[in-house]
N, C-alpha and C positions, 0 to 999 in steps of 0.2 A: 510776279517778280517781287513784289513787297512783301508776301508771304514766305518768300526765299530771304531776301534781307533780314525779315525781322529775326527770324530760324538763325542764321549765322553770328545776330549781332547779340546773342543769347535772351533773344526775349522770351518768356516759359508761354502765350499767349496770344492770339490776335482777333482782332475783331473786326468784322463783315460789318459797317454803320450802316443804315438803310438811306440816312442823309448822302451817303458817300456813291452808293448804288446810286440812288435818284441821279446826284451828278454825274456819275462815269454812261450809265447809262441814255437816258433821258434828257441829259445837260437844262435838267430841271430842280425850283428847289425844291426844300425839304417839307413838302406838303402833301405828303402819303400819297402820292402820285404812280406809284410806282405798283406791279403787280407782284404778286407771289412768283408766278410762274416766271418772271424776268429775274427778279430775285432769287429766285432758288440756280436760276441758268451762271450766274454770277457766283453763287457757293458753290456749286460743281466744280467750275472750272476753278476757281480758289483751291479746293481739295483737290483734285485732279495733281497739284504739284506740292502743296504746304506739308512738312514736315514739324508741323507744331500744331498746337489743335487753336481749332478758332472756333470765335463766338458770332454767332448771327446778332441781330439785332433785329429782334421779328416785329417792329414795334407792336402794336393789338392783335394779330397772329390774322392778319387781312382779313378783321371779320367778328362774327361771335363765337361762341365756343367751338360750333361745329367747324368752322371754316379754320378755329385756331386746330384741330386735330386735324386737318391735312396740312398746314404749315407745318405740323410737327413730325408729319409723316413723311412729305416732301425733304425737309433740311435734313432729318436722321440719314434718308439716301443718299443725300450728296456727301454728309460724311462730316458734317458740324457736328461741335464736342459738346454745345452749349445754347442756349438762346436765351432770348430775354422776351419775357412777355410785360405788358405795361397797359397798365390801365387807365392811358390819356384816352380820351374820347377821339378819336379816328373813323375816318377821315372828320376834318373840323365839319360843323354844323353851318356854320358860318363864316367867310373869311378863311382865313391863310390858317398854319397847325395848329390848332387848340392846346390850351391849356387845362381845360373842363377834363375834370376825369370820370368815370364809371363808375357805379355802385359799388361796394365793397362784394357786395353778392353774384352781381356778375364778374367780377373780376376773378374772386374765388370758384366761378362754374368754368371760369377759362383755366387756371391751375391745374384743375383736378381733370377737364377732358383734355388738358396736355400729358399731364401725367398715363392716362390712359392711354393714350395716341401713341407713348413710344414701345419701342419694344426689347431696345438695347437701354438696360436699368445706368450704364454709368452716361449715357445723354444726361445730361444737366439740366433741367426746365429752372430760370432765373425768373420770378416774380420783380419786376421795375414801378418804381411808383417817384412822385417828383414832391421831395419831401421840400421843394421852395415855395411850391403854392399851398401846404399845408398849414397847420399846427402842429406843435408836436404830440399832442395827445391825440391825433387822426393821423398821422404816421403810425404811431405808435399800435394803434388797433388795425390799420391797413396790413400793416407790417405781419402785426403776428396774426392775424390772420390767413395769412396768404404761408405765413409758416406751420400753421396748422393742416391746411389742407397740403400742404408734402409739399412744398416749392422746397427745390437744393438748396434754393440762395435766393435774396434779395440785393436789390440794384436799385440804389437811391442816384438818382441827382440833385443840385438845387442842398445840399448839405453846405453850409456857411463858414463853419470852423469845429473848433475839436470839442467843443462845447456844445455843439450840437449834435455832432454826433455821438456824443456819447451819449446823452439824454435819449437817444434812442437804442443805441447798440446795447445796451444792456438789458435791456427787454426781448431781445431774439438771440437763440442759438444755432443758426445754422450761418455759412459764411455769407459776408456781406461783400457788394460790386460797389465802387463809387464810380460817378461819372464827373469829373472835377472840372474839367476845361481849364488845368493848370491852374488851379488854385492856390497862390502860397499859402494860405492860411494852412491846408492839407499836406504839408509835405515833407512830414515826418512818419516812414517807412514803417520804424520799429514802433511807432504809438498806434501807430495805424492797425499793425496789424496787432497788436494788444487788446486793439478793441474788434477783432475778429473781422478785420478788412483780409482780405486776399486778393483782388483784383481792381487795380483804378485806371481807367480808362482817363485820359489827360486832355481825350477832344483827337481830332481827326489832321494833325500838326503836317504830318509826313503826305498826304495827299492835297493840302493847300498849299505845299511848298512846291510840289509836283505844278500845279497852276500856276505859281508864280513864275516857275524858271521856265514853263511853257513860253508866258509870254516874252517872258526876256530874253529868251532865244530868238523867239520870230520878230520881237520888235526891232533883235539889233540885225536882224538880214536886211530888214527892212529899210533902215538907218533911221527910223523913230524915236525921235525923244524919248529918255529915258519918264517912265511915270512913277508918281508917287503912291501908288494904287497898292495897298498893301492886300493878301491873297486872298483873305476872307470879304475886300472891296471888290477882286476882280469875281470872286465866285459870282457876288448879288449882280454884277454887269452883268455877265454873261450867260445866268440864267434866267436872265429878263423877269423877275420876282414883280415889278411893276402889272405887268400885264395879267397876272395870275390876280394880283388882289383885284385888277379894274373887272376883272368875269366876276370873280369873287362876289365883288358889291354888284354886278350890271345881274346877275342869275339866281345869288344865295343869299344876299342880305332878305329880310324880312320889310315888305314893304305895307305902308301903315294904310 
């Protein structure tokens, strides 16, 4: 249905989050919980009705290289225009989703065995890297790196303002994704795309609002107090995120 909305309300764009699947599926958070094959069952049916092309969000392609070319084999049948591969360290080592990212070298062996993996040349492979935990001089080599081995595009997040992205945009030619989460500092269109943005993803607004008026539907049957629980508090309730970190620490921390 939001693949139909977005289509109507003239959006050129849409995107599968894999945080978004976790929740609709799983009603778990966004801790790589979640399978390919659940994931890919979720972009079929996405494609099955979307009249606009959408983008996966394959975070690490569930795996290493090998396992990224059937993610990329899997999503091109269901009919995604686009994916994103990224080079955070997945599933975390430790604790809840990492931050730690991968080699420059393996992340470049994931590029290039996606590139291989498709078979329709205008599928998109999106190189994603989190230009917040970087420097700009290791964005900068991540970046064109992943541009040299044939990524279509790059997908930053964790970009701060227009001064930072340009310190890096000007160093790659192919288009760039942002992933803003509504940043004012980013929200100017025509600069944007001057510095060869094409795509920004503003965060996942239209399906925590779907949560929100969930609840406030059921709470006013109910005759419940109105709550102050704004949607991105009601997601952490209700996917019980507490109990993920207490396995977390009780299974995966490192113990001395």
């Amino acid at each position: 249905m939001s693949a139909r909305i977005a289509a109507d309300l003239g959006f050129e764009v849409g995107i599968l989050g894999g945080s978004v699947a976790s929740l609709q599926v799983l009603a778990a958070p966004d801790f790589a919980l979640i399978t390919l094959s659940e994931f890919v069952e979720q972009a079929v049916r996405i494609g099955r009705v979307a009249r606009l092309p959408v983008i996966a969000d394959a975070d690490h392609g569930y795996g290493n290289a090998l396992n990224v070319m059937r993610t990329v084999v899997e999503l091109e049948r269901a009919g995604i225009a686009a994916l994103t591969i990224e080079d955070t360290l997945l599933p975390a080592q430790f604790g809840h989703k990492s931050t730690d990212l991968i080699s420059v070298e393996e992340a470049v062996g994931k590029i290039r065995a996606a590139i291989e993996a498709r078979t329709d040349p205008d599928l998109a492979i999106i190189a994603r890297t989190n230009a917040g935990v970087l420097g700009v001089d290791e964005v900068i080599q991540r970046t064109r790196a992943y541009q040299a081995a044939g990524a279509d595009g790059i997908c930053m997040v964790g970009i701060d303002d227009f001064e930072h992205l340009e310190a890096i945009a000007r160093h790659l030619s192919v288009p760039l994704m942002l992933v803003t989460y509504g940043n004012p500092k980013l929200r100017d269109n025509a600069r944007l795309a001057k510095l060869g943005v094409r795509i920004v993803v503003n965060g996942h607004a239209a399906y925590f609002a779907a949560i929100k008026a969930t609840y406030d539907c059921l709470r006013e049957q109910r005759e419940v107090d109105a709550s102050d629980l704004s949607a991105s508090e009601l997601s952490k309730k209700y996917t019980h995120p507490d109990e993920y970190r207490i396995w977390a620490r009780e299974y995966m921390d490192v113990k001395e």
